[in-house]
C-alpha positions as CSV (number, residue, x, y, z in Angstrom):
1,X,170.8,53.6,-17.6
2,X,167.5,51.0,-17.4
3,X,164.7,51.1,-19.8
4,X,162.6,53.4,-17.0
5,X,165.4,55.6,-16.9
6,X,165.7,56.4,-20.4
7,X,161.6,56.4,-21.2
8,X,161.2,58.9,-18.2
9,X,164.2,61.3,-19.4
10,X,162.9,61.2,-23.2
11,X,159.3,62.1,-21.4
12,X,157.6,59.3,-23.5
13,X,154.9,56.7,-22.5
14,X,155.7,53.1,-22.3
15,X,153.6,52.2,-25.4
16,X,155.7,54.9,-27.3
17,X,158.7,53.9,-26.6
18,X,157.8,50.0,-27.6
19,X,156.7,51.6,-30.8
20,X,160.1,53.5,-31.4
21,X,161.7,50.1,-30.5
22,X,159.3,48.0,-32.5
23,X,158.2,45.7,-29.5
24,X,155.1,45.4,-27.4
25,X,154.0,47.8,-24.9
26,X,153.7,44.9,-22.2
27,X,157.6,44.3,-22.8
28,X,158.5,47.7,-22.0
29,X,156.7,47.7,-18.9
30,X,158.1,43.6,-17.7
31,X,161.8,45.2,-18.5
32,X,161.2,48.3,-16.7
33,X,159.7,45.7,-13.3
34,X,162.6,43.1,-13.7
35,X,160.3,40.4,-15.4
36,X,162.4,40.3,-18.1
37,X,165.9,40.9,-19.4
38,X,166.5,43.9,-21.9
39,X,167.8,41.5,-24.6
40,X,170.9,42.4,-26.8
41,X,168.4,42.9,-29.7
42,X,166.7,46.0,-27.9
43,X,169.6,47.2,-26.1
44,X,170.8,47.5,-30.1
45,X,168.1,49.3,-31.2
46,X,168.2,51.6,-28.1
47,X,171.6,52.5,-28.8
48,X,170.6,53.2,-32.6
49,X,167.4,55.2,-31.5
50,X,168.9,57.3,-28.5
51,X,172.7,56.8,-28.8
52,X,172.8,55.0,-24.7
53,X,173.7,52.3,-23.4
54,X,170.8,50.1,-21.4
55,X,170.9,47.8,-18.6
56,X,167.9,45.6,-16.7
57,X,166.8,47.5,-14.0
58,X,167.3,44.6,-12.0
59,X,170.9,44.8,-12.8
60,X,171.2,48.7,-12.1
61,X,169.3,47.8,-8.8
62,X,171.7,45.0,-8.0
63,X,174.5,47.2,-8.6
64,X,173.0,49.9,-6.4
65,X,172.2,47.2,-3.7
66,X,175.8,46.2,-3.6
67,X,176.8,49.7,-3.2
68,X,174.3,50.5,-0.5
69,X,175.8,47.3,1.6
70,X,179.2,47.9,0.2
71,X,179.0,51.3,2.2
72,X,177.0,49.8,5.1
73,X,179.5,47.2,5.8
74,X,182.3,49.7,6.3
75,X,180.0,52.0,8.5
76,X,179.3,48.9,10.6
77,X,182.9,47.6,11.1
78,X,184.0,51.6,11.5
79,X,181.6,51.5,14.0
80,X,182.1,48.2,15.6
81,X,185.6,49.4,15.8
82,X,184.9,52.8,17.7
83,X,182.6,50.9,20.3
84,X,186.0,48.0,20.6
85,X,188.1,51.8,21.4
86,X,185.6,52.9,23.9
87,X,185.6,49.5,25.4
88,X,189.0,49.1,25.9
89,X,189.2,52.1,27.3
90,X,186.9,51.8,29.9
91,X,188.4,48.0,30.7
92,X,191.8,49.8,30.6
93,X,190.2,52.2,33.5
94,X,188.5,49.5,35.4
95,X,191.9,47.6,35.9
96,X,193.6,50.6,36.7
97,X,191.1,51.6,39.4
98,X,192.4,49.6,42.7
99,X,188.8,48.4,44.4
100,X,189.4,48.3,48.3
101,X,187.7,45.6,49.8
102,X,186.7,45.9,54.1
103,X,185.2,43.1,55.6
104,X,183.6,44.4,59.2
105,X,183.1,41.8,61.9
106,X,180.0,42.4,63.8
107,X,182.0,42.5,66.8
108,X,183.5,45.7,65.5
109,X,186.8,44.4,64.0
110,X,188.0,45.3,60.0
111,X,189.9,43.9,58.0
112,X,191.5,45.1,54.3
113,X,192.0,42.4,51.5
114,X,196.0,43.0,52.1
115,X,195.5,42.5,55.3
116,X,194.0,38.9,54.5
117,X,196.1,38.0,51.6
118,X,199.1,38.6,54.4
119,X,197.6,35.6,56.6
120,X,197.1,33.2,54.0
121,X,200.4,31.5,52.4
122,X,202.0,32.6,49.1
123,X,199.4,31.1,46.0
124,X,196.3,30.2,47.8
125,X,193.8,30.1,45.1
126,X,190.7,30.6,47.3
127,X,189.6,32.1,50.8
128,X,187.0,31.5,52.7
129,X,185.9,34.3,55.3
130,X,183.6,33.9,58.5
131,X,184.2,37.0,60.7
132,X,181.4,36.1,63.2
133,X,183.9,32.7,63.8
134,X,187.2,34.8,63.4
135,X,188.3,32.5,60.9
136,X,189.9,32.5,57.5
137,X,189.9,28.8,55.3
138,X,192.1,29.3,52.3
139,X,192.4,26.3,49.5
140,X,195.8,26.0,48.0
141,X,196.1,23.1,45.6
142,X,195.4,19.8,47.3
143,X,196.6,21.6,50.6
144,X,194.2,23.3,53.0
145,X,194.2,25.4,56.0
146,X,192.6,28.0,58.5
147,X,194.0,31.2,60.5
148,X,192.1,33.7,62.9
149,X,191.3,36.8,61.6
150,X,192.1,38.5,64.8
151,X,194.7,37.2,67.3
């Protein structure tokens, strides 16, 4: 319990309570703002007056501020870990989802990726497609090449 804490619940003013205590009103009202520290002389005579224990109020704030982020830090990872799940999930799902890939030729041709990957040789690391050339350029370490698309 703080200094505030204890004057409000006894329902007694803050010049009052210095005079129950023996100290100046002004103290009363720097210890209940955090100006200054409830000194093991007072906290005695508070424990003597009204059988409690006192603390700054800046220390009972502190302690509530760490337990305010204590609790916010494991909402935030709890929920960085739910949005990690619903990621991976959804990444799972996107690699599992086959895309189909057409290339048309504007003469009227198709072509599927398969269907190119089957033209080029085993490990080619790039292709390059011009369908209005019928051509396919693939890139395979230092070696190079070209096929038609349509024979």
């Amino acid at each position: 319990m703080n200094i505030k804490e204890l004057r409000t619940k006894e329902g007694l003013s803050q010049s009052a309570l210095a005079k129950k205590l023996g100290i100046a009103t002004s103290a009363i009202g720097h210890m209940e703002n955090g100006r200054m520290k409830v000194s093991a002389k007072i906290a005695a005579k508070v424990k003597e007056e009204f059988g409690v224990d006192v603390a700054d109020a800046v220390t009972a704030e502190k302690i509530e501020v760490k337990k305010t982020a204590a609790k916010a830090t494991r909402k935030a990872k709890e929920t960085v870990k739910a949005v990690e799940t619903k990621v991976e999930k959804k990444v799972s799902k996107a690699k599992a989802a086959k895309l189909e890939i057409i290339v048309q030729s504007p003469m009227g041709g198709n072509i599927t990726a398969e269907e190119i990957a089957a033209k080029v040789p085993a490990g080619a690391e790039s292709v390059f497609v011009r369908v209005d050339q019928n051509k396919l350029w693939w890139i395979k370490g230092e070696e190079t090449g070209s096929v038609d698309i349509w024979e």
